[in-house]
Phi, psi and omega in degrees: 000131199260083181271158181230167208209120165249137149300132166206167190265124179257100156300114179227154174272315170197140172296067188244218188194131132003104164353071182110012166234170215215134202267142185216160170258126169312144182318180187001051184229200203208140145256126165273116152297345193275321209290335183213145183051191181239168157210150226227113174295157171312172170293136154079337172281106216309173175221353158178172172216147187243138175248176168201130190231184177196115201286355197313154167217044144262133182285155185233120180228134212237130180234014175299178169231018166239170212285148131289134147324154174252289171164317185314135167204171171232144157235141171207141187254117176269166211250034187156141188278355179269028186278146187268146127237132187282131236202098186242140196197134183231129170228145182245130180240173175237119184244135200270020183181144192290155162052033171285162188212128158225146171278146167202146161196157181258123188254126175247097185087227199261025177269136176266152163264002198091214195172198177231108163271141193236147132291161193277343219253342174290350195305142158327320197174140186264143187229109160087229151248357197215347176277148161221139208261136184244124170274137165220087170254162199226158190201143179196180187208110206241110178297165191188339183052035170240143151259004184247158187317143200234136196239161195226119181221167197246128175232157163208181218192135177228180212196109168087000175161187204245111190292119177255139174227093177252105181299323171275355191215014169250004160067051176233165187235114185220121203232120130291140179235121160265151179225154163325121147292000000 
């Protein structure tokens, strides 16, 4: 007898499993969700994640008191406009004086998102005789309503004295996370 194997496409309305039993995939075999349609995860299930670092090593150093660009930024295309992006970001400064105030906060276009203030008497670590190394980390949760690419960028400001921003040597960090709306 002569068997014969077709491929062929099984159409179901919906997939479910028995109380206490678990729907499996055969050992090596692959489910691809991607490959035809879409599919749409629970509330809250990350959907990518974008990081950013930056090696530049021009100091950007500043005594205004309304905010700068630093130049750090992130871009990320969230897959849906009811998607959050979480916005996680650690930046390191130098303040050239004690009791000096520095600003950092994240603009998504010309929205500020807030931020983080530090005094130069919080440091962290003394660089040299005169500098002081400050950590300003951040953390927010952002509806942004878009499906198009959304840039996230880092600005300060110092109040009372004067902010060193050196990228190569502040250690920052900046990670978008999309999650499921």
């Amino acid at each position: 007898r002569n068997l014969e194997y077709r491929m062929s496409t099984l159409v179901i309305k919906e997939l479910s499993a028995p109380a206490g039993e678990v729907i499996k995939v055969a050992a090596g075999k692959t489910l691809d969700l991607k490959s035809q349609g879409t599919t749409t995860l629970p509330t809250g299930s990350v959907l990518q994640v974008v990081s950013a670092t930056q090696d530049d090593t021009t100091a950007i150093v500043t005594t205004s008191s309304t905010y700068v660009t630093t130049g750090f930024n992130a871009t990320i295309t969230p897959s849906s406009t009811s998607s959050k992006i979480r916005i996680d970001a650690s930046f390191m400064a130098d303040a050239g004086t004690n009791g000096c105030n520095i600003y950092f906060h994240i603009q998504r276009g010309s929205t500020s998102l807030g931020g983080s203030q530090q005094d130069a008497n919080s440091a962290i670590a003394l660089v040299g005789n005169s500098r002081l190394l400050i950590n300003m980390p951040f953390s927010y949760l952002d509806s942004p309503s878009t499906a198009s690419a959304v840039t996230y960028e880092l600005y300060m400001k110092v109040v009372g004295g004067t902010v060193r921003y050196k990228p190569d040597q502040c250690l920052s960090s900046l990670i978008l996370t999309e999650i499921q709306g």
